[in-house]
C-alpha atoms as one frame of an Amber mdcrd trajectory, in Angstrom:
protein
 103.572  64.186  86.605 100.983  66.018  85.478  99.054  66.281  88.797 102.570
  67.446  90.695 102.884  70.268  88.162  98.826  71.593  88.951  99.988  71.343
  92.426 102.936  73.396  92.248 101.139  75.748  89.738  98.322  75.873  92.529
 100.437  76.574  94.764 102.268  79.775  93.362  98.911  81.037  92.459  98.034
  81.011  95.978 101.025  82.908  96.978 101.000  85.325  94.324  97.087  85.900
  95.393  97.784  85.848  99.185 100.782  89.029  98.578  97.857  90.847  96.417
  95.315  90.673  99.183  97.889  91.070 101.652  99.215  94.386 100.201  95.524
  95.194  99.412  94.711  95.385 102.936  96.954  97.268 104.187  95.650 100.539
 101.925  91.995  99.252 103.667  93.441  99.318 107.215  94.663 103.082 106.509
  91.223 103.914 106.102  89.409 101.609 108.424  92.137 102.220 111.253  92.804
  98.908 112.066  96.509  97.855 112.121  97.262  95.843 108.911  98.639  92.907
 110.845  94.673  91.952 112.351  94.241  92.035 108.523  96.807  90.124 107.507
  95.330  87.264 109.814  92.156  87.098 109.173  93.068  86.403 105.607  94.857
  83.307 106.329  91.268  82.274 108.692  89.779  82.996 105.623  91.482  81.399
 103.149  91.933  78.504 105.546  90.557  74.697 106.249  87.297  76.538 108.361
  87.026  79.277 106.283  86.538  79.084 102.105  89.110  75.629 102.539  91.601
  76.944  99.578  94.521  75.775 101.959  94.604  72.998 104.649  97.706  73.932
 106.250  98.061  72.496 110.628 101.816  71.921 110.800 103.323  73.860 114.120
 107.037  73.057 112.590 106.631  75.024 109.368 104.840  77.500 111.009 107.031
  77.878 112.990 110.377  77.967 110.707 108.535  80.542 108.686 107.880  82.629
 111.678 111.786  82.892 112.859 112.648  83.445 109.549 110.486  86.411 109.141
 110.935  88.014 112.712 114.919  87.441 111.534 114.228  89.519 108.355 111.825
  92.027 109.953 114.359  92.967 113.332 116.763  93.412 110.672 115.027  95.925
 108.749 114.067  97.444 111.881 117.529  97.612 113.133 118.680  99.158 109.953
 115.785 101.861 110.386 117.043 102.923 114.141 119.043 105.520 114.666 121.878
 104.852 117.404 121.097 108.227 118.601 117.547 108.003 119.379 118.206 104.580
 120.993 121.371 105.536 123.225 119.423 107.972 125.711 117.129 105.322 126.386
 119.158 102.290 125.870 118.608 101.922 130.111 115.083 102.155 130.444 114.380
  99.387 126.965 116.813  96.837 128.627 114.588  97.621 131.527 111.867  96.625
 130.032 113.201  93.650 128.117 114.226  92.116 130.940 112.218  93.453 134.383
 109.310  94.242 132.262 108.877  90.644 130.732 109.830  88.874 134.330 107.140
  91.423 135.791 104.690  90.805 133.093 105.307  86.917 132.800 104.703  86.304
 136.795 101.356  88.780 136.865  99.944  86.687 133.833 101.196  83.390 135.192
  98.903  83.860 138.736  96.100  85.091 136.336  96.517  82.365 133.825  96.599
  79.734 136.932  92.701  80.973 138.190  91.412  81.052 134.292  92.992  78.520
 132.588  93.015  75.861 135.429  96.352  74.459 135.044  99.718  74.039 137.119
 101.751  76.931 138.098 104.517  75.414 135.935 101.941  75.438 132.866 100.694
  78.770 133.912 104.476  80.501 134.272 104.913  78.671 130.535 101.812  81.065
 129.275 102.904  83.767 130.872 105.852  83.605 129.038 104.594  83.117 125.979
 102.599  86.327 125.860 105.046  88.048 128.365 107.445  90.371 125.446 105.771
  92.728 122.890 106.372  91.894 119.460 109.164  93.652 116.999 106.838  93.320
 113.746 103.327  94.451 115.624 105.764  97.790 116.701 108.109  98.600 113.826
 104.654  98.149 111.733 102.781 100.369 113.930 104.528 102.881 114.601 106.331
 103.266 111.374 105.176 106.902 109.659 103.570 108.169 112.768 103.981 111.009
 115.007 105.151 109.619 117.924 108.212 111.512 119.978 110.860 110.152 119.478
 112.139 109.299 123.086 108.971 107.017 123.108 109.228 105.374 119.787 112.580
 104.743 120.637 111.647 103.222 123.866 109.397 101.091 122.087 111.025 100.230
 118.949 114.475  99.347 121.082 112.168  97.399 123.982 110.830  95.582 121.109
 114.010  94.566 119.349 115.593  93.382 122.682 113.160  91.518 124.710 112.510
  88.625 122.409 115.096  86.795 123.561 113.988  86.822 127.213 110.752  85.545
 126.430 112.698  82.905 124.113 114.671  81.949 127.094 111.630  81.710 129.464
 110.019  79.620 127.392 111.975  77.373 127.034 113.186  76.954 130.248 109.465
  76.389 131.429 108.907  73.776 128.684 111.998  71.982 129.998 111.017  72.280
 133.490 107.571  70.674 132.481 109.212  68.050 130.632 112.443  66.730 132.755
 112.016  64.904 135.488 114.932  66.439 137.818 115.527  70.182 136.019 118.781
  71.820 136.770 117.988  75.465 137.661 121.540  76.524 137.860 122.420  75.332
 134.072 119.269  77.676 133.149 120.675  80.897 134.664 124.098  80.081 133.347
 122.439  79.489 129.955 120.311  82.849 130.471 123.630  84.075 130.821 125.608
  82.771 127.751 122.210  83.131 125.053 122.388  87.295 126.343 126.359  87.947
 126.586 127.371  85.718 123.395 124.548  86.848 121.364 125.188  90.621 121.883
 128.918  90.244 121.287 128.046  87.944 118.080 126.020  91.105 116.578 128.491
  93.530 117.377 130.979  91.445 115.423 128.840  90.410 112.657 127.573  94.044
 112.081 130.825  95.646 112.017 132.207  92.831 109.444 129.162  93.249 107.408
 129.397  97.114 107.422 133.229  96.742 105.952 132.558  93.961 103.955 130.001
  95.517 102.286 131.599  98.991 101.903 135.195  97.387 100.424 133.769  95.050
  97.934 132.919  96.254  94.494 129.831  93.903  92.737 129.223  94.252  89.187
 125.866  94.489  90.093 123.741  97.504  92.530 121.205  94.231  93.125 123.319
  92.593  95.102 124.173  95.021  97.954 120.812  94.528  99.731 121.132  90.461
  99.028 124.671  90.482 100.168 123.447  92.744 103.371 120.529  90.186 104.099
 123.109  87.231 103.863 124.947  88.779 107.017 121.385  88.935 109.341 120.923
  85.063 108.283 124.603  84.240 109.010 124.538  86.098 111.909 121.282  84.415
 113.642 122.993  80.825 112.696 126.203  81.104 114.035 124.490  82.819 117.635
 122.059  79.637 117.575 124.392  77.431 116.556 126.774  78.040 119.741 123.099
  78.536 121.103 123.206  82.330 121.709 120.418  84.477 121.587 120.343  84.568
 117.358 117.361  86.937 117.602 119.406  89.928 120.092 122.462  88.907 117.769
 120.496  90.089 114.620 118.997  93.350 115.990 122.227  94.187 117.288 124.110
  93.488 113.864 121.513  95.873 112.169 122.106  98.281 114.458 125.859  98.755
 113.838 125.202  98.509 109.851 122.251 100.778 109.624 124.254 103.427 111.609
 127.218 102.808 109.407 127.985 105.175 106.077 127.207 102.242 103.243 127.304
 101.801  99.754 124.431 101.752  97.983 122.915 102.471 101.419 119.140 103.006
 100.194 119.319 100.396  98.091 120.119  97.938 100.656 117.188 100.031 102.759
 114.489  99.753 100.464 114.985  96.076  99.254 115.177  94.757 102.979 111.874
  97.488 103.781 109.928  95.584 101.030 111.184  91.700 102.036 110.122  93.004
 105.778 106.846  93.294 104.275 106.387  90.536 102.334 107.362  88.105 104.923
 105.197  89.870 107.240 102.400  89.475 105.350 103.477  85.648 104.872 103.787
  85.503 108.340 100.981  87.060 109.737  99.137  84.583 106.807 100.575  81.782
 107.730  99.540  81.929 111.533  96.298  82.824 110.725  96.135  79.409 108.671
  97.265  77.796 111.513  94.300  78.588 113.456  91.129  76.933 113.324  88.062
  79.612 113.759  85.762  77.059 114.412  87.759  75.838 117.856  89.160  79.413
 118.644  85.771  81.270 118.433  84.234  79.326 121.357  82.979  80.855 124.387
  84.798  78.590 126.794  88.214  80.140 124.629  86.474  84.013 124.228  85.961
  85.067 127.813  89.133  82.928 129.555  90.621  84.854 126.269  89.398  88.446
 126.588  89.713  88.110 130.551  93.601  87.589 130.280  93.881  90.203 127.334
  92.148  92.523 130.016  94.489  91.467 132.866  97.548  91.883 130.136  96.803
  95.303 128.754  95.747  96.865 132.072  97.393  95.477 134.954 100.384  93.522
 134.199 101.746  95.955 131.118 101.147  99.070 133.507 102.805  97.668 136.646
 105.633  96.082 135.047 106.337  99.288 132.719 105.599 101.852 135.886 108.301
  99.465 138.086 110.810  99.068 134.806 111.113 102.470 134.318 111.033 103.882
 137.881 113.401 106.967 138.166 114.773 106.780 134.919 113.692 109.934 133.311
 110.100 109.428 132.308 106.616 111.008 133.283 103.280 109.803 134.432 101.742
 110.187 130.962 104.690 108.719 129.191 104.537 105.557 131.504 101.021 105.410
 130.841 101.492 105.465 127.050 104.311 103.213 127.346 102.032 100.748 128.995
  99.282 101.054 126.444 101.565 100.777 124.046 102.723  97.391 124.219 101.774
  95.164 121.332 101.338  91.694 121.420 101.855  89.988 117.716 103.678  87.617
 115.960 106.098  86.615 118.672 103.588  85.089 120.898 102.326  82.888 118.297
 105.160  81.506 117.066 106.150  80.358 120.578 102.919  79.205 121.308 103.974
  76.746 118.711 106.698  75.490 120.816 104.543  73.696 123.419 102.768  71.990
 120.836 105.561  70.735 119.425 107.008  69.611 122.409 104.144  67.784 123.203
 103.596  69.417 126.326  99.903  69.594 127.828  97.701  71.838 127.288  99.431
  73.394 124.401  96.489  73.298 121.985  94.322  75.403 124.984  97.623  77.941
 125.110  97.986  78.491 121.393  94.389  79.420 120.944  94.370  81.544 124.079
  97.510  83.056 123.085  96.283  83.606 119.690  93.200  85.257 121.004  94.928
  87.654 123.922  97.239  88.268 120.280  94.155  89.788 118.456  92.661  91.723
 120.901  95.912  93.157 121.792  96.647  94.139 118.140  93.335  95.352 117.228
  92.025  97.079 120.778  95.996  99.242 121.433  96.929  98.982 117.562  94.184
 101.248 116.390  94.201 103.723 118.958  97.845 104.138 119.602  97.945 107.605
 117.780  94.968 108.407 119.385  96.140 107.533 122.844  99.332 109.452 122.409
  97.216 112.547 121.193  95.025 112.777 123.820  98.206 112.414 126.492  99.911
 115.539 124.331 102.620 112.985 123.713 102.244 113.462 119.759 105.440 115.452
 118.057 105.781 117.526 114.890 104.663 115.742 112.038 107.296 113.017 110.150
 108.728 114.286 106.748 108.743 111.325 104.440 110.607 111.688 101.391 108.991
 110.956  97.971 112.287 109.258  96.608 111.051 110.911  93.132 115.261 110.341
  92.453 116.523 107.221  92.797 119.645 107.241  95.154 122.949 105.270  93.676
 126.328 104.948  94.270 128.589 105.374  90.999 131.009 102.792  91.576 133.347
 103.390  89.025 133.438 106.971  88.989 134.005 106.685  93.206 130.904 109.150
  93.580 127.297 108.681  95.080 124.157 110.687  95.196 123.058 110.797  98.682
 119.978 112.479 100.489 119.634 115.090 103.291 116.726 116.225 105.718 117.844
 119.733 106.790 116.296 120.052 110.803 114.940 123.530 111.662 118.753 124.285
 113.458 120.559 123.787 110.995 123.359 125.997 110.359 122.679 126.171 106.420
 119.065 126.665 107.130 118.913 130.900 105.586 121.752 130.705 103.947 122.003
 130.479  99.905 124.091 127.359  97.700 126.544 130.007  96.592 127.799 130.992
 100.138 128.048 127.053 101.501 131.871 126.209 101.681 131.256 122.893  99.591
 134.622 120.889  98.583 135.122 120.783  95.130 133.063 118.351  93.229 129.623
 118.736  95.413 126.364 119.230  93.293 123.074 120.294  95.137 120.867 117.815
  92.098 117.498 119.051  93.778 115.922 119.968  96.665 112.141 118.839  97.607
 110.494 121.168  99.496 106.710 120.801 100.591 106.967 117.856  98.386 107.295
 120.062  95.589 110.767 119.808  93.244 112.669 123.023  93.679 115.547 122.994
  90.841 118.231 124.493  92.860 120.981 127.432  91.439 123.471 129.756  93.331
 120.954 131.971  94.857 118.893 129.279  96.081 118.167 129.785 100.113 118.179
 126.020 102.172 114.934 125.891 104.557 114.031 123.567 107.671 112.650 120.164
 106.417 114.410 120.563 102.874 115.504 117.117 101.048 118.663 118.046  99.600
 119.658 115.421  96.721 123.697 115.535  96.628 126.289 114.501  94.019 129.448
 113.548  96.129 132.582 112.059  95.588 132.814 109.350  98.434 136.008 110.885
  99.480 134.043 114.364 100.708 131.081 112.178 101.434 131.532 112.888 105.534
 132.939 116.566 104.864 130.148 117.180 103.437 127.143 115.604 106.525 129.417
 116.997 108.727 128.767 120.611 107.290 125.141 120.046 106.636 124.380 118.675
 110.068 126.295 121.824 112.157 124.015 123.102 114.332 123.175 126.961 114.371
 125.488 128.817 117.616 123.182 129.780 120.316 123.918 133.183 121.481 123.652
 133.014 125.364 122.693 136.414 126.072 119.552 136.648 123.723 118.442 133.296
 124.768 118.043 134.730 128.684 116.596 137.806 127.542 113.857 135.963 125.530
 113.121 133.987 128.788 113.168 136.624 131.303 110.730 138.385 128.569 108.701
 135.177 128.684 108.591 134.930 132.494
């Protein structure tokens, strides 16, 4: 009894120590440039059987449970995070891309893989689909607080949210081709069919019964909004894979209806599922790096077949499947090219790398530590010098105002009243104009303004300027009245606006 209770004692320590060092590296990859995710696995080598041998841990199941379970929690924070109105101009081009681009990408990689790896087309088509979508976690993390434009973190972001399923579907499909001895190719393309159609129409539902659930119950406790909110991504991706949908498209589409929804306790529910995102990131990204063994993936027979198809991936089969994809549908030479560069392999990869291996299907050892190879190269090589990329292609766009949250955003239940927060854009109609002369209903309280990240305590004559946090006091009633006024946009007078470009002609 007493040696199960060290072993469960053990075993929390480790955790508790693995979330230290995990959010300890990612102030050190700020500062050394490297993505935090690299860091995050090379933590679990360390800590690992062929590193310092704290944890023993080979089991392509649990790895594997953790993994969906994470990329469930982490689309659904990213989902919450989009705005519809970034992603709807380039909804066309992302579906693009998460379906033409991963066909495109899977078939260049599979001829590659066939010459390098030395194994059937079947087996090489199975690799390429493995490696074939870029991964949600690697791009929400990535990009998150940089100065992207928006058109192309959108492209990215929404590519990234959608595409998992193809490769999920390819996958599989080339596992069961491998496997059966007469395959039916017909049932796959129906099933193709069903996993897309039902699992978009499951999040739809979901989201829209989560947004109203959540907004017409009344909890005695704030707490449970965000738990109650995370109970809907989990019930969503079961019932899609129970009727065997697409559960990962299902939960990236449910987020996207709720986080575009007005909520209560809306920050609350954002913050608690940014800071789960993070910690099962970290456990993920720990976890697979447990899984590997250095000592069989740092081989030169594994480095150069490795590096070779990391080479191929990055700058050949990215490029011509995001230059085809996106082929007279709005976007330039440069923004193709970043779009290419930017395509992040990550945790997806690896977690159905582990599908092969637990299918027993040859060569599935050789194809996990490829993939998990092409998977660090890809992270740390295009991770690191995303910004840098997009910089020196001018694609870089005015710098991201994130707010210090120095007030802690509630909704009064019981007085029917929240507190909500409001970035004023440069074209604003309020922008110039003092509190005093704002038509506000009755009841609205300006509580303070942050400006320049300095607190501005806010009176009649105070003037609203561009990038201005407003913190609100609004009865929920008025709550729409009021975004609606805030977010009018400033009347463009015609006649001024051709004189100013004949004058700049």
């Amino acid at each position: 009894m007493l040696e199960g209770a060290f072993n469960v004692d053990y075993f929390v320590l480790l955790i508790g120590l693995l979330l230290i060092a995990g959010v300890i590296t990612t102030k050190f990859s700020t500062k050394l440039g490297v993505p935090s995710l690299v860091l995050f696995i090379l933590v679990g080598m360390l800590v690992g059987s062929d590193g310092l041998g704290f944890i023993y841990f080979d089991n392509a199941k649990h790895a594997q449970l953790i993994g969906i379970v994470a990329l469930v929690i982490i689309l659904f924070e990213g989902g919450l995070e989009t705005k519809w109105s970034n992603v709807r101009p380039v909804m066309w081009p992302s579906l693009s891309l998460a379906t033409l681009g991963v066909v495109l990408t899977t078939t260049i990689v599979a001829f590659a893989a066939k010459l390098i790896l030395n194994v059937s087309y079947t087996e090489a088509f199975l690799f390429g689909a493995i490696v074939g979508s870029t991964d949600a976690a690697a791009v929400f993390a990535v990009l998150k607080g940089k100065n992207i434009r928006p058109k192309l973190a959108s492209t990215l972001e929404a590519e990234s949210g959608t595409n998992d399923p193809m490769a999920v579907f390819l996958t599989i499909s080339f596992i069961e081709i491998l496997l059966a001895s007469d395959p039916n190719y017909f049932t796959l393309v129906g099933n193709f069919f069903w996993q897309m159609g039902f699992g978009l129409f499951i999040g739809l539902a979901l989201g829209k019964l989560a947004s109203i659930s959540i907004n017409k119950i009344n909890l005695d406790s704030s707490g449970l909004y965000p738990v109650f909110a995370l109970a809907f991504a989990l019930l969503t991706y079961s019932i899609a894979a129970f009727i065997g949908a697409s559960g990962l498209l299902a939960v990236y589409v449910a987020a996207l209806v709720i986080g575009n929804n007005d909520l209560t306790y809306r920050q609350s529910i954002f913050r608690f599922n940014e800071g789960f995102a993070w910690m099962m990131q970290i456990l993920m990204f720990v976890i697979l790096g447990l899984l590997v063994f250095p000592g069989q993936l740092f081989q030169w027979d594994i480095i150069w077949k490795g590096l070779l198809l990391s080479i191929i991936l990055m700058l050949v089969a990215r490029p011509i499947a995001v230059f085809i994809s996106t082929f007279k549908l709005g976007y330039g030479r440069k923004e193709r090219i970043f779009l290419s560069w930017a395509g992040l392999r990550g945790a997806v990869p690896i977690v159905l790398a582990t599908f092969p291996m637990i299918a027993g299907v040859p060569n599935s050892q050789l194809f996990f530590n490829v993939v998990f190879f092409v998977v660090l190269t890809s992270t740390l090589v295009q991770g690191s010098t995303i910004t840098l990329v997009a910089s020196k292609l001018g694609l870089t766009g005015p710098k991201k105002i994130t707010p210090m949250h120095s007030l802690e955003l509630v909704s009064i239940g019981k007085a029917n009243a929240e507190i909500i927060e409001f970035h004023v854009e440069e074209d604003a109609d309020v922008v110039g104009l003092s509190l005093s002369t704002i038509n506000f209903p009755t009841g609205t309280l300006i509580n303070a303004i942050i400006r320049k990240d300095q607190l501005v305590t806010p009176t009649g004559d105070t003037t609203i300027q561009e990038d201005d946090i407003l913190y609100i006091l609004v009865s929920r009633i008025h709550k729409k009245q009021v975004e609606t006024l805030l977010k009018k946009k400033k009347e463009v007078n015609i006649e001024e606006l051709d004189f100013e470009q004949e004058k700049s002609s």
